[in-house]
N, C-alpha and C positions, 0 to 999 in steps of 0.2 A: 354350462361349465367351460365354452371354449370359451364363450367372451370373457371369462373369469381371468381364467390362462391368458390370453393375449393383452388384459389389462395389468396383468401381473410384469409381462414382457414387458410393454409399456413404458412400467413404473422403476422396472430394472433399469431401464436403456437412458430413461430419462437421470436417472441420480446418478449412471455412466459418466453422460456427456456431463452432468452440472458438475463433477471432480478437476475437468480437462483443463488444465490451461488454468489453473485457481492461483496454482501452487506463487506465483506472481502476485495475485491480489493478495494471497494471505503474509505474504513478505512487505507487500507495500504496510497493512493495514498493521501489522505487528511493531513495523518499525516507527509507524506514525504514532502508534498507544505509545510506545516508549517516548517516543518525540515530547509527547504532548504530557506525560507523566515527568518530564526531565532526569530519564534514566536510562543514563549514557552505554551505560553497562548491555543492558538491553537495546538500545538502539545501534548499538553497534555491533552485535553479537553475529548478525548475517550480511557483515563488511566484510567488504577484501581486507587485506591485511594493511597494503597500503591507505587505502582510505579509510581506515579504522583510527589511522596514525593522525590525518587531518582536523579529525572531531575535537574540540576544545570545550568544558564545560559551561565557560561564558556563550561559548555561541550555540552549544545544544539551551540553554537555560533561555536566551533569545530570540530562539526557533520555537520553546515551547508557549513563552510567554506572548510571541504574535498568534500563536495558534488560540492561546485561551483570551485572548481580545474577543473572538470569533465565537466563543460559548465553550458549551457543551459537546465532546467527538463524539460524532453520529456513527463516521464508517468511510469506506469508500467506494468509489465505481470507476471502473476502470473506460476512458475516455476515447483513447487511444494506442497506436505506436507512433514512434518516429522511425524515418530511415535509417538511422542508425543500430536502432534495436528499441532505444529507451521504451520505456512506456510511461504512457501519461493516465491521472489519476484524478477523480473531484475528490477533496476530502469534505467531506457533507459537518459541520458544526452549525448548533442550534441556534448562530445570529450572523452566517455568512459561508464561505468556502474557500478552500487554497490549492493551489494547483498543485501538484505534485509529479516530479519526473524522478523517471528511476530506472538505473541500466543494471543488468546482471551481466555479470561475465559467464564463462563456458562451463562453468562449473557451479550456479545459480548461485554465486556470492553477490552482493549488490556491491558495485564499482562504478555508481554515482547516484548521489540522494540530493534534489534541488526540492524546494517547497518556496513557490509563487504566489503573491498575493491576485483573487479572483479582480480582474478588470472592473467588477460593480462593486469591489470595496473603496 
């Protein structure tokens, strides 16, 4: 019964820590679906207000269309940070991959969205 209980602990502690620190991924990985759907609306929804102002439909429509060269969106994995704060992202598609950086501000609005073509394309 104890080893019960203490795998129970375990299993609690562990879906804990996999919560921490998501909230990022799931903002990266949201705003790339919309990227890659070409809806603007949605991908801009967790902008600053400023940079919400920058997005133009020709060049979300041109962000989406280099991403479907690429296949299928798989997902992402989170790679890094930079010094600055940004954090850096693989986005995983079915015939390649694109870099992804993305800063949030103090208030978890994204306040910069860059998407890089991967070095081996």
């Amino acid at each position: 019964m104890t080893s019960i209980r203490a795998l129970a602990v375990c299993c609690c502690a562990v879906l804990a820590l996999a919560g921490c620190g998501s909230s990022e991924s799931r903002t990266a990985d949201d705003v790339a679906r919309a990227v890659y759907n070409d809806d603007i609306d949605s991908a801009t929804k967790n902008f600053t207000p400023d940079l919400a102002k920058t997005v133009t439909r020709q060049e979300l429509g041109q962000l989406s269309d280099l991403m479907h060269q690429r296949g299928d969106y798989k997902g992402l994995k989170q790679t890094g940070t930079e010094p600055d704060g940004a954090y850096d992202f693989e986005a995983d598609f079915s015939n390649g991959t694109l870099i992804v950086k993305m800063k949030l501000d103090s208030s978890g609005k994204v306040s910069g969205y860059r998407v890089i073509p991967s070095p081996s394309m």
